[in-house]
C-alpha positions as CSV (number, residue, x, y, z in Angstrom):
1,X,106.8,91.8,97.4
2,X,103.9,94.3,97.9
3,X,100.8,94.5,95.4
4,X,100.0,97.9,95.2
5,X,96.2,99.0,93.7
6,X,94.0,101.9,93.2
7,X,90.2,102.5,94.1
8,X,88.9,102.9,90.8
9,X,86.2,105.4,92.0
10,X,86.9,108.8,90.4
11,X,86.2,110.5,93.3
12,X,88.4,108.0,95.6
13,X,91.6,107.1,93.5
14,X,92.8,105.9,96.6
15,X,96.1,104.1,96.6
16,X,96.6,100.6,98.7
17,X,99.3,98.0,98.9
18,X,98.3,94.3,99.9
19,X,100.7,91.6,101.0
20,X,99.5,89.1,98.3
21,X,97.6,89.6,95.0
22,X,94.1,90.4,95.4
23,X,92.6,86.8,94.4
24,X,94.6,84.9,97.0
25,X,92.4,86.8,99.8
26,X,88.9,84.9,101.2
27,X,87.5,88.2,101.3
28,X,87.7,90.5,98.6
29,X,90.5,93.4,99.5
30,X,88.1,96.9,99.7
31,X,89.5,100.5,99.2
32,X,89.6,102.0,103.4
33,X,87.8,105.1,102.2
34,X,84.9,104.7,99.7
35,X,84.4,100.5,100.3
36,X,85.1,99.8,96.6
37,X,86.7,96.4,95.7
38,X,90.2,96.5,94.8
39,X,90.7,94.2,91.7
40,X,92.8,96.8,89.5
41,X,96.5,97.0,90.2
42,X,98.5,100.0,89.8
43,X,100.9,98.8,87.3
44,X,102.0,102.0,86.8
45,X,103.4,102.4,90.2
46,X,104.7,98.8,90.4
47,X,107.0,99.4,87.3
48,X,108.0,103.0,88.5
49,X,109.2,101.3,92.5
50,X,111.3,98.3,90.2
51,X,113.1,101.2,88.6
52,X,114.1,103.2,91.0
53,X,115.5,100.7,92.8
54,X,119.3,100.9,94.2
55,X,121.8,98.3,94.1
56,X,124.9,99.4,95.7
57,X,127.4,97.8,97.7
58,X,126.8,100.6,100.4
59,X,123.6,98.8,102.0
60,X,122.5,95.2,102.1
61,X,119.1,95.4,100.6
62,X,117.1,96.8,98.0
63,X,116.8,100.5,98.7
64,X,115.5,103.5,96.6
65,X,118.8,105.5,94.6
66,X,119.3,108.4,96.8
67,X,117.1,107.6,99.6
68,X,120.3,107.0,102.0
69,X,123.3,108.8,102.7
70,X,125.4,106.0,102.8
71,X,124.3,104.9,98.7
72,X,126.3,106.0,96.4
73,X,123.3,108.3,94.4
74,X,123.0,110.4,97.6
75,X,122.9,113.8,96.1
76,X,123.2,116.0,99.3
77,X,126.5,116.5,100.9
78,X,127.0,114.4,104.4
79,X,128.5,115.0,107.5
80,X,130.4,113.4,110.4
81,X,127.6,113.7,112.3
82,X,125.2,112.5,110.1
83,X,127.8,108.9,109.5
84,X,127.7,108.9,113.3
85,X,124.2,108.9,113.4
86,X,124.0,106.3,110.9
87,X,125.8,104.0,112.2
88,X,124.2,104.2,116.0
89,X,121.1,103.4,114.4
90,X,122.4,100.5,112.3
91,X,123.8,98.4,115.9
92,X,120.2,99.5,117.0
């Protein structure tokens, strides 16, 4: 699971997602543009990614709806080409 937070700064806003929560760091977690500490998660985004969140039987792991043309909320049309291609980069 990723923590994701924003630079409170108005002029910054910056988005940032940390591997743990911000207290379980030594050193406080700063924003990579303006320096400002991070200690305000975006909750916002956080509920918005557990939403859109896919679980079909078409892949094996979370995925976004739509964001693959093998899930089932794929809204474009696919090709043979495009299941070939899939597949080539799935046995890597």
């Amino acid at each position: 699971m990723t923590y994701l937070y924003r630079c409170t700064k108005g002029s910054c806003r910056q988005r940032v997602s940390l591997k743990h929560h911000h207290t379980w760091y030594l050193r406080k977690p700063k924003c990579k543009s303006c320096g400002k500490l991070l200690e305000n998660p975006d909750n916002w985004q956080m509920k918005k990614n557990k939403e859109n969140v896919c679980s079909c039987d078409a892949l094996h792991f979370p995925h976004r709806a739509g964001s693959n043309i093998m899930c089932i909320e794929y809204k474009g049309e696919v090709s043979q080409e495009q299941i070939n291609e899939f597949h080539k980069q799935q046995r890597g």
